[in-house]
PQR file of N, CA, C, O and H, with PARSE charges and radii, in Angstrom:
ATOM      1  N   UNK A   1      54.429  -1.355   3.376 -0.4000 1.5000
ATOM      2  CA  UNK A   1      54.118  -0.170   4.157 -0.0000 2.0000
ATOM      3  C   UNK A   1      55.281   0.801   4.083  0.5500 1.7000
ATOM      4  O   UNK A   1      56.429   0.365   4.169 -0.5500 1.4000
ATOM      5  N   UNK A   2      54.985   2.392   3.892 -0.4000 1.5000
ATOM      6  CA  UNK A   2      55.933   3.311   4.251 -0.0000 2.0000
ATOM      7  C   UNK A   2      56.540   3.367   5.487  0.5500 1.7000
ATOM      8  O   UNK A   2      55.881   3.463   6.522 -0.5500 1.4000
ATOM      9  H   UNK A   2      54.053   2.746   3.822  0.4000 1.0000
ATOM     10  N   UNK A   3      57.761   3.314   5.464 -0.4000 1.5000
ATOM     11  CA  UNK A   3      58.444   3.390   6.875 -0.0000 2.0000
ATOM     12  C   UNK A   3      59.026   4.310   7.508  0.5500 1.7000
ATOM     13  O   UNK A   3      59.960   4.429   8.301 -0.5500 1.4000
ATOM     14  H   UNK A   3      58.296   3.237   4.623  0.4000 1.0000
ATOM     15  N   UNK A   4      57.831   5.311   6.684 -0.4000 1.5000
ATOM     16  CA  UNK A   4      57.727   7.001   6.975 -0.0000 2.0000
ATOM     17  C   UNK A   4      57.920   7.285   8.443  0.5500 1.7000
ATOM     18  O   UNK A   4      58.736   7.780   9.221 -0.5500 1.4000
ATOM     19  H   UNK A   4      57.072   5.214   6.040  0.4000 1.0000
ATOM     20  N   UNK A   5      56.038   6.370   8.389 -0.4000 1.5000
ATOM     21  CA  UNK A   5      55.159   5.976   9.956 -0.0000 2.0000
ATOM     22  C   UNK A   5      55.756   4.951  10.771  0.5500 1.7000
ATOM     23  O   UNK A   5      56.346   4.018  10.227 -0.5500 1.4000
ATOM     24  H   UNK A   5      55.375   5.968   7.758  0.4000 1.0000
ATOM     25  N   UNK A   6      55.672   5.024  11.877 -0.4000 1.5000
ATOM     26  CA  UNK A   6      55.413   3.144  12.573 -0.0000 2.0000
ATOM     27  C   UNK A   6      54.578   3.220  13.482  0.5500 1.7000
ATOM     28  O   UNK A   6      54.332   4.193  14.195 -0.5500 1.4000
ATOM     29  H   UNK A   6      55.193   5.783  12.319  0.4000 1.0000
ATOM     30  N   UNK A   7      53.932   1.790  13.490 -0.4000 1.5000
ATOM     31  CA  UNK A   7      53.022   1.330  14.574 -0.0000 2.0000
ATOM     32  C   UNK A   7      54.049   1.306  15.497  0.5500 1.7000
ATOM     33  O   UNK A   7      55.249   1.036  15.522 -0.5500 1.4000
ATOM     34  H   UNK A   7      54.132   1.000  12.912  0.4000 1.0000
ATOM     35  N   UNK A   8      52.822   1.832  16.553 -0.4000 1.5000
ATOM     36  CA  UNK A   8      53.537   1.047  17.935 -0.0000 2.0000
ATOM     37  C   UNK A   8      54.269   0.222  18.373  0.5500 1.7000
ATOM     38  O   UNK A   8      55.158   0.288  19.222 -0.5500 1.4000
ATOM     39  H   UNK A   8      51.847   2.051  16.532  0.4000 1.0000
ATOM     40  N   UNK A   9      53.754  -0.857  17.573 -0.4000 1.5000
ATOM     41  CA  UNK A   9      54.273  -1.985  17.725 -0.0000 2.0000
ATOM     42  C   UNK A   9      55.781  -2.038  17.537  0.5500 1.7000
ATOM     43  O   UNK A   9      56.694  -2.279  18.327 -0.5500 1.4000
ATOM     44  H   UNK A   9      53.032  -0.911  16.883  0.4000 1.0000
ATOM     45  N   UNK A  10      55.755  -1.718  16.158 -0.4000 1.5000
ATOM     46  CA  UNK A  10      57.070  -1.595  15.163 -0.0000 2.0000
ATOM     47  C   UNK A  10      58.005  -0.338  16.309  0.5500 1.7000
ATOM     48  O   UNK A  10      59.154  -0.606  16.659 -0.5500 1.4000
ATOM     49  H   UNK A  10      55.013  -1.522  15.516  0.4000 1.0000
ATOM     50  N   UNK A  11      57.436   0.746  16.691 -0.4000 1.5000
ATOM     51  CA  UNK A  11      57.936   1.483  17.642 -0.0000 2.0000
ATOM     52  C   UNK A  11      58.412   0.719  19.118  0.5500 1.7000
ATOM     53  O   UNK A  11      59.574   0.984  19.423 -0.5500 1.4000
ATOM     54  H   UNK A  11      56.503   0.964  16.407  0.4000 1.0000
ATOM     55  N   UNK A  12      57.667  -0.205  20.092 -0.4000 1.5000
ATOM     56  CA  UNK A  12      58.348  -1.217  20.778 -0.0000 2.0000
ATOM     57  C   UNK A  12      59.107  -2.235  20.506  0.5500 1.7000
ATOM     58  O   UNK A  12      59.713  -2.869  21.370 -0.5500 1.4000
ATOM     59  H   UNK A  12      56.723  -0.420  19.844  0.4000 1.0000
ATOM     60  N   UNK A  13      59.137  -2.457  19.398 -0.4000 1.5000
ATOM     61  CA  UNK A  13      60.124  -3.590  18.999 -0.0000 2.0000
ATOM     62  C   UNK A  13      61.732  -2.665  18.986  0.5500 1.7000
ATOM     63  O   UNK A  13      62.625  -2.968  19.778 -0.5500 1.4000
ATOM     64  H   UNK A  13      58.646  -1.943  18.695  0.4000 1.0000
ATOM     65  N   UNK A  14      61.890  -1.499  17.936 -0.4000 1.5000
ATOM     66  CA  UNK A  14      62.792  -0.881  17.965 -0.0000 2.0000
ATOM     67  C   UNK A  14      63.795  -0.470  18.967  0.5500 1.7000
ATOM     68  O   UNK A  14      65.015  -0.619  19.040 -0.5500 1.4000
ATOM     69  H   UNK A  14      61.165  -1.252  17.293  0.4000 1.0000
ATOM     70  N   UNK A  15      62.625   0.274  19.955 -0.4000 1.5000
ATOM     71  CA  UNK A  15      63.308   0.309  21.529 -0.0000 2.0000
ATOM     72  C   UNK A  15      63.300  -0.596  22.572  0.5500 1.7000
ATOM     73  O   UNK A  15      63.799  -0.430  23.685 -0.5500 1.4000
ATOM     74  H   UNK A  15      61.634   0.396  19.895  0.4000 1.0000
ATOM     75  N   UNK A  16      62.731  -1.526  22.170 -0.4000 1.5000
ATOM     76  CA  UNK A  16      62.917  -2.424  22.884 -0.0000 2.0000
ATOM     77  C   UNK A  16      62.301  -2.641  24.634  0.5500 1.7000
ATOM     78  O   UNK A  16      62.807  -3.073  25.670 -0.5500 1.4000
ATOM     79  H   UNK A  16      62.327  -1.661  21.266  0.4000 1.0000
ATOM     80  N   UNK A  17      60.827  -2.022  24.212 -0.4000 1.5000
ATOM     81  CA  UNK A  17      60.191  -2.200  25.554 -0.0000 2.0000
ATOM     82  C   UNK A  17      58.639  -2.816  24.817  0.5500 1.7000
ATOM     83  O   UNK A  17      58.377  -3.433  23.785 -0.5500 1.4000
ATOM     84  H   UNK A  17      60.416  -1.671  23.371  0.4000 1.0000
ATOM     85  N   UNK A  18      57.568  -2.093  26.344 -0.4000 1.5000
ATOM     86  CA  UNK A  18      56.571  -2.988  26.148 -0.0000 2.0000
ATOM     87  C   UNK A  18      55.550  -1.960  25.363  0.5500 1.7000
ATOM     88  O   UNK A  18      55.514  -0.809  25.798 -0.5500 1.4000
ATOM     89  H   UNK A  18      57.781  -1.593  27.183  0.4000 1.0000
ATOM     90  N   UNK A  19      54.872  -2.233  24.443 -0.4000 1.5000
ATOM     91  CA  UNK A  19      53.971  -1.745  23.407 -0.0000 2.0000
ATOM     92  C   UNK A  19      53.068  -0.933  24.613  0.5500 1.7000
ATOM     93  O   UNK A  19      52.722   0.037  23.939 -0.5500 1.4000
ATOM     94  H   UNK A  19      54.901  -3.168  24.089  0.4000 1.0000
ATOM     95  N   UNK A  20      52.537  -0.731  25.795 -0.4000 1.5000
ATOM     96  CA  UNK A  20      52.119  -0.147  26.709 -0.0000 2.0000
ATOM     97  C   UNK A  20      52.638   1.049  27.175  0.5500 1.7000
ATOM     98  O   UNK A  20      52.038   2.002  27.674 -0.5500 1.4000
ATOM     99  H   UNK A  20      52.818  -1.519  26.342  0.4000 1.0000
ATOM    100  N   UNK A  21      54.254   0.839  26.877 -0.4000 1.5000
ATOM    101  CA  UNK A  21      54.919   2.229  27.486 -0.0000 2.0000
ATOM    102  C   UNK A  21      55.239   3.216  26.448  0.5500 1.7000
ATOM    103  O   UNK A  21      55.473   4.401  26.686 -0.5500 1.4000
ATOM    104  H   UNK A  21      54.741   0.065  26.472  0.4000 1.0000
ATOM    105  N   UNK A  22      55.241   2.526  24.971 -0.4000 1.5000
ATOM    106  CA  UNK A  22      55.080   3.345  23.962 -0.0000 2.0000
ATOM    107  C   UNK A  22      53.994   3.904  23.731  0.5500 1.7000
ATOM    108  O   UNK A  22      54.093   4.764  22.855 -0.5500 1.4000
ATOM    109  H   UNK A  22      55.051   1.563  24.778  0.4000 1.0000
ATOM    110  N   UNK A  23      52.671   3.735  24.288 -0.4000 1.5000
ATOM    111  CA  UNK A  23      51.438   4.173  23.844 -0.0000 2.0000
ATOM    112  C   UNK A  23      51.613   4.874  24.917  0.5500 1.7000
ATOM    113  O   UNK A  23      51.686   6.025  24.485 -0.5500 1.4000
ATOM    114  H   UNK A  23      52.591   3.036  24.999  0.4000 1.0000
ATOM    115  N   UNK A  24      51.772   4.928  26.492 -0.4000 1.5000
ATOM    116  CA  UNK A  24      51.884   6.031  27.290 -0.0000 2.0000
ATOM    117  C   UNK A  24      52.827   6.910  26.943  0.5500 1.7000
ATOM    118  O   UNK A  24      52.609   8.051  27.352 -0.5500 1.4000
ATOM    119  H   UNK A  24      51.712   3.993  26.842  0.4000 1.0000
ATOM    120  N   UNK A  25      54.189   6.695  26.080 -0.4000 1.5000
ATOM    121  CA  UNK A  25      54.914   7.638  25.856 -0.0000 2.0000
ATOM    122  C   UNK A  25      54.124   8.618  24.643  0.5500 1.7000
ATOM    123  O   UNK A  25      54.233   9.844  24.601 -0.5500 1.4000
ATOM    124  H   UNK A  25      54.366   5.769  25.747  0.4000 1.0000
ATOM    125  N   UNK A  26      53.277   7.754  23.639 -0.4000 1.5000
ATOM    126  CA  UNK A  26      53.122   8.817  22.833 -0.0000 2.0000
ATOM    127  C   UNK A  26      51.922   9.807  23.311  0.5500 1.7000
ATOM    128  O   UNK A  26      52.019  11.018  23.109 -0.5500 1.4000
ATOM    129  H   UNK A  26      53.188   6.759  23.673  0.4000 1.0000
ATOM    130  N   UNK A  27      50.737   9.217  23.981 -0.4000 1.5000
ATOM    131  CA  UNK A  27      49.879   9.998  24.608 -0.0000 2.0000
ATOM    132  C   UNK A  27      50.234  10.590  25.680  0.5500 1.7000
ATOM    133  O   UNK A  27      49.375  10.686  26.556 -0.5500 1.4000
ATOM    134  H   UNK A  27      50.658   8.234  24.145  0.4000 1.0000
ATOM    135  N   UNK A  28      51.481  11.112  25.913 -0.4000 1.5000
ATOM    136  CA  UNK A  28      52.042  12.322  26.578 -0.0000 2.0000
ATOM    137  C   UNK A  28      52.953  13.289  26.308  0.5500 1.7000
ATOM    138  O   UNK A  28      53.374  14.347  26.777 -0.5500 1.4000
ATOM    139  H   UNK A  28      52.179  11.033  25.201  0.4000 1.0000
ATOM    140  N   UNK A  29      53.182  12.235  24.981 -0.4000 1.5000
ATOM    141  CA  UNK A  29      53.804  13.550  24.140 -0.0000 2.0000
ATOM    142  C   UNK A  29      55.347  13.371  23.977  0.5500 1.7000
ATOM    143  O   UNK A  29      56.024  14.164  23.322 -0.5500 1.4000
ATOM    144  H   UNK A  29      52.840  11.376  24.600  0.4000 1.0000
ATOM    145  N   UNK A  30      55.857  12.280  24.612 -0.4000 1.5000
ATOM    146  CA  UNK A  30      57.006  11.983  24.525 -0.0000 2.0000
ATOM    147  C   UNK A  30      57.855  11.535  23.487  0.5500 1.7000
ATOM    148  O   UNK A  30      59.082  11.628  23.510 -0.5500 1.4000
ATOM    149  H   UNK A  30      55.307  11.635  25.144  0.4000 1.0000
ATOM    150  N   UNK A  31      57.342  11.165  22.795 -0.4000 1.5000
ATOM    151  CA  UNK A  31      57.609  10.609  21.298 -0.0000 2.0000
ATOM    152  C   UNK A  31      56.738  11.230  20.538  0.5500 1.7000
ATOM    153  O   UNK A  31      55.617  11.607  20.879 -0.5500 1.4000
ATOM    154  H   UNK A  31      56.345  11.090  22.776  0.4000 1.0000
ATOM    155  N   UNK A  32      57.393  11.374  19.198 -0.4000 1.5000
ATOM    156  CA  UNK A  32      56.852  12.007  17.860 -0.0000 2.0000
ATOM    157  C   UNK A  32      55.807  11.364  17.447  0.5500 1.7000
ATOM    158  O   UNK A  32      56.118  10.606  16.528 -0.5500 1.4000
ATOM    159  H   UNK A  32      58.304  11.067  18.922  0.4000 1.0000
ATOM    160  N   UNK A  33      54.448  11.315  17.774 -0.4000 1.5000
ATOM    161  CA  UNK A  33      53.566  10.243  17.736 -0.0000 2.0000
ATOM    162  C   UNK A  33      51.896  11.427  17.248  0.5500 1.7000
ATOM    163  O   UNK A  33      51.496  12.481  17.744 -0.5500 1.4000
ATOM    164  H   UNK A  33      54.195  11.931  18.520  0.4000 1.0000
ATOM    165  N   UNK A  34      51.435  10.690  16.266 -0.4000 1.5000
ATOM    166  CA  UNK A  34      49.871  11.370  16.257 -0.0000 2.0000
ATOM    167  C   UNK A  34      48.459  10.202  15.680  0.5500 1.7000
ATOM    168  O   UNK A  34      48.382   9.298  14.848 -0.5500 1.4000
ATOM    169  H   UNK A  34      51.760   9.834  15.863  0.4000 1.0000
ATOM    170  N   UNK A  35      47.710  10.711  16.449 -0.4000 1.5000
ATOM    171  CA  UNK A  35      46.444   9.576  16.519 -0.0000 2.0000
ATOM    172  C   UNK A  35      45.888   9.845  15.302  0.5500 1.7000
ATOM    173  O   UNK A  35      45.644  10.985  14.906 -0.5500 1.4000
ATOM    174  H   UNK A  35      47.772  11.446  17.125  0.4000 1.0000
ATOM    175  N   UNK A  36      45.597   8.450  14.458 -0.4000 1.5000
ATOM    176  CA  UNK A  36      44.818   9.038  12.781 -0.0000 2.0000
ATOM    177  C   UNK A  36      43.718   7.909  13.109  0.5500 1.7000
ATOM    178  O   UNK A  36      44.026   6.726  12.961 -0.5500 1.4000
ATOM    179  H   UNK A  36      45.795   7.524  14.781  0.4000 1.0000
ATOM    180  N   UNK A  37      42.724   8.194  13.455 -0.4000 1.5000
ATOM    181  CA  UNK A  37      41.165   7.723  13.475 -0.0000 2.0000
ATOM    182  C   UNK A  37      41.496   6.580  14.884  0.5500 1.7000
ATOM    183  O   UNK A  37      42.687   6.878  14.972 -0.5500 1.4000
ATOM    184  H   UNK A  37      42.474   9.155  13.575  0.4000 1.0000
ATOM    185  N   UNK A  38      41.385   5.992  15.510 -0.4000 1.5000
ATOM    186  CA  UNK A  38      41.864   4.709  16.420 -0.0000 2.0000
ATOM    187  C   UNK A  38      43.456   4.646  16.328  0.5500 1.7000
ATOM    188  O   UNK A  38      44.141   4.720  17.348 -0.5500 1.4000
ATOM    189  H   UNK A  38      40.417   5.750  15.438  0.4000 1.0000
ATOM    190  N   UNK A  39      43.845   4.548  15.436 -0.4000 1.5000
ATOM    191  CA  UNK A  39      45.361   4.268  15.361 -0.0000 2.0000
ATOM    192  C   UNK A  39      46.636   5.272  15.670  0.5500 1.7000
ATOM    193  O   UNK A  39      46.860   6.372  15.167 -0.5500 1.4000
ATOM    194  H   UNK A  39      43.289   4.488  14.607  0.4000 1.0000
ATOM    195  N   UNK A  40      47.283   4.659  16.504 -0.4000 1.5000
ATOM    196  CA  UNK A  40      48.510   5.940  16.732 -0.0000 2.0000
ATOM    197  C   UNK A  40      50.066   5.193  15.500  0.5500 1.7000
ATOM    198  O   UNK A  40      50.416   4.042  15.240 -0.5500 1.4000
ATOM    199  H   UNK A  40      47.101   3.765  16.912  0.4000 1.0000
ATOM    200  N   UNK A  41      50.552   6.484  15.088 -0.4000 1.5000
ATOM    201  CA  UNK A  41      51.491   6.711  14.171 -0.0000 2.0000
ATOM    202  C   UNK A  41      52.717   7.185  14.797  0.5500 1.7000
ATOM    203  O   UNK A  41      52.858   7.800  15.854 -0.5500 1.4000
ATOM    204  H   UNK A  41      50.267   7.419  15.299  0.4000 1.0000
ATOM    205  N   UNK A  42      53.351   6.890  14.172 -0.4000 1.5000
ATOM    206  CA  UNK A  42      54.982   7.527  15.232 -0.0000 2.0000
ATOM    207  C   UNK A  42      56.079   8.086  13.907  0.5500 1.7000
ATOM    208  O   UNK A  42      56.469   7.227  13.117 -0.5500 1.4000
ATOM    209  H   UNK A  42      53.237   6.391  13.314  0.4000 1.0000
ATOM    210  N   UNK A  43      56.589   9.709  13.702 -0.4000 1.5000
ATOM    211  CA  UNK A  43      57.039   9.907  12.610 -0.0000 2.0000
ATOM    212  C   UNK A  43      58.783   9.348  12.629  0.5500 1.7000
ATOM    213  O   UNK A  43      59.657  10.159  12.935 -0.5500 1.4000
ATOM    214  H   UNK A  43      56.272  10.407  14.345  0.4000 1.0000
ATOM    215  N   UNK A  44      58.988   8.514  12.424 -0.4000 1.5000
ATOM    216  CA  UNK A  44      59.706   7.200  12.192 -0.0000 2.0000
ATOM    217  C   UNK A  44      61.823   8.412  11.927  0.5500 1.7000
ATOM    218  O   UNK A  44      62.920   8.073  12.372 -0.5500 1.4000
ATOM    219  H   UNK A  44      58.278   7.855  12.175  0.4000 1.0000
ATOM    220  N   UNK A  45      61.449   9.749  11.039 -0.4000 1.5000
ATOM    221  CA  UNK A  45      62.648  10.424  11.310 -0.0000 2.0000
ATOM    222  C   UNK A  45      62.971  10.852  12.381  0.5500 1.7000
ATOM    223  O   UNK A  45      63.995  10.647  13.033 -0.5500 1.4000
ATOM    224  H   UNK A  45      60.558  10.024  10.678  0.4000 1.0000
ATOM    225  N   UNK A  46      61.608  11.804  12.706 -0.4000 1.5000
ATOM    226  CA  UNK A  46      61.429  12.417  14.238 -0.0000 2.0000
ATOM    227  C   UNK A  46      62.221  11.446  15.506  0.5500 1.7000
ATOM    228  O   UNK A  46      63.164  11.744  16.240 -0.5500 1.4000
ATOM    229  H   UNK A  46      60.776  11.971  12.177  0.4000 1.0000
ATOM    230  N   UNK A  47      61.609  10.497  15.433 -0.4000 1.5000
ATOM    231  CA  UNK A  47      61.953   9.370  16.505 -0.0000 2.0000
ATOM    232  C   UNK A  47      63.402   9.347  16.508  0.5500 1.7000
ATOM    233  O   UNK A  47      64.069   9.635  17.502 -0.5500 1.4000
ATOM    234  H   UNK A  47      60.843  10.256  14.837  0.4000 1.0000
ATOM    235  N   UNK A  48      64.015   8.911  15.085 -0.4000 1.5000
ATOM    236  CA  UNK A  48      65.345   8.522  15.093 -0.0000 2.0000
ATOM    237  C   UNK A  48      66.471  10.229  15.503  0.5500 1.7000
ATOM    238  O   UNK A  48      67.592  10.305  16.006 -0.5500 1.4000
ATOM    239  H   UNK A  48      63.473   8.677  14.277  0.4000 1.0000
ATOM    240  N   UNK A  49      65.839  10.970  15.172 -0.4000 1.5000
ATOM    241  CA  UNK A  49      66.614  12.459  15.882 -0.0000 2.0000
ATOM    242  C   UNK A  49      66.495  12.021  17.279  0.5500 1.7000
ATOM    243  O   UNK A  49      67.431  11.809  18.050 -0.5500 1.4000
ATOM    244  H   UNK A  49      64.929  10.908  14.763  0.4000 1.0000
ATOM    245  N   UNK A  50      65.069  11.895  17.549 -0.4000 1.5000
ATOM    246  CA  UNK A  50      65.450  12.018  19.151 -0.0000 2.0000
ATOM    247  C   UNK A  50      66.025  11.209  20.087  0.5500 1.7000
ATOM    248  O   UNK A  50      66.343  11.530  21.232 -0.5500 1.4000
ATOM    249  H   UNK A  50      64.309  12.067  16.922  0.4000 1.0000
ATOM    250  N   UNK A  51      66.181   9.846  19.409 -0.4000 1.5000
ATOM    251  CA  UNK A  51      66.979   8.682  20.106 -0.0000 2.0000
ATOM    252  C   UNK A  51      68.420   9.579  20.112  0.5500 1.7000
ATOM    253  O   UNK A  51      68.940  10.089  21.104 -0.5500 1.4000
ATOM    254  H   UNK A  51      65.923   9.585  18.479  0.4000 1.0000
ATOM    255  N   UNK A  52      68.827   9.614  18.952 -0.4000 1.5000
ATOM    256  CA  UNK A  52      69.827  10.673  18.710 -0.0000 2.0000
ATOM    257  C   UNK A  52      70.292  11.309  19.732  0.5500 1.7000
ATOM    258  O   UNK A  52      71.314  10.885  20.270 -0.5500 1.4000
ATOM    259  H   UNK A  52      68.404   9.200  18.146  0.4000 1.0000
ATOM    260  N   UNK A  53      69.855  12.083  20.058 -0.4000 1.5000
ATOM    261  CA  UNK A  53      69.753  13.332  20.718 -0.0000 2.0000
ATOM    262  C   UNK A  53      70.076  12.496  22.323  0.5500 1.7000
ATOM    263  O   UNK A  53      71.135  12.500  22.951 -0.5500 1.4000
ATOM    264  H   UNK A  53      69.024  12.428  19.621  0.4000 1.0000
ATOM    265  N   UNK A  54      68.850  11.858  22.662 -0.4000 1.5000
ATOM    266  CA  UNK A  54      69.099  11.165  23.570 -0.0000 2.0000
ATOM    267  C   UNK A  54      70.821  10.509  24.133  0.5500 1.7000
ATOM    268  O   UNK A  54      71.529  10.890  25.065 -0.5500 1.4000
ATOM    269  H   UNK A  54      67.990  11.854  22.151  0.4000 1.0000
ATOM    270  N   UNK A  55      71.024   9.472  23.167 -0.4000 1.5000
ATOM    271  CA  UNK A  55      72.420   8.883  22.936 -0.0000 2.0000
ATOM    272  C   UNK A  55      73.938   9.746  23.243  0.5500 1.7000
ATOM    273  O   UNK A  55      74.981   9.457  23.830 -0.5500 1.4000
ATOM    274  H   UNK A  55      70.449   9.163  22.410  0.4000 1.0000
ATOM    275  N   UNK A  56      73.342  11.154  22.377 -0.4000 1.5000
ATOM    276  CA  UNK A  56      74.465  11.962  22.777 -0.0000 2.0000
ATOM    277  C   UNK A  56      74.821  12.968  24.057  0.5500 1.7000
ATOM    278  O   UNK A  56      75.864  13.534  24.383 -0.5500 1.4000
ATOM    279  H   UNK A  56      72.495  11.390  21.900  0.4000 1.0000
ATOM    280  N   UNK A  57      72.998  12.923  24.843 -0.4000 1.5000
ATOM    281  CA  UNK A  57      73.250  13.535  25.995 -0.0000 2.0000
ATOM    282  C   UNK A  57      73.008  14.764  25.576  0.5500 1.7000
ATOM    283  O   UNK A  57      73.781  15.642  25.959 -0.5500 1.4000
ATOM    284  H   UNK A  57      72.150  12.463  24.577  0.4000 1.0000
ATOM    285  N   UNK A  58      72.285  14.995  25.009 -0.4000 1.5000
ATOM    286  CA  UNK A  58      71.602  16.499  24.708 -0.0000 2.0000
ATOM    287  C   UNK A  58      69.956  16.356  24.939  0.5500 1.7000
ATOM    288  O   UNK A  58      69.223  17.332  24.778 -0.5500 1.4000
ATOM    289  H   UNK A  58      71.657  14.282  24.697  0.4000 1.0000
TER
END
């Protein structure tokens, strides 16, 4: 798999919570996340800027 995208899953494992709060984070918009037929996608650079961003307090 390209590790362009990530599942959810692959997105809760990373941060280290529950696959529930990543799917509420992305269906609110909180994370770089878009729905392709049933499945939600998370753009895997996007994410890593915004942890980023996060980390440094911006």
């Amino acid at each position: 798999m390209n590790d362009e995208y990530l599942t959810l899953e692959e997105v809760s494992k990373k941060l280290k919570v529950n696959k529930i709060t990543v799917y509420r984070m992305a269906k609110r918009g909180k994370i770089p996340a878009f729905k392709f037929g049933k499945v939600w996608r998370v753009d895997n650079k996007k994410l890593e800027r915004m942890i980023e961003r996060k980390l440094n307090g911006k």
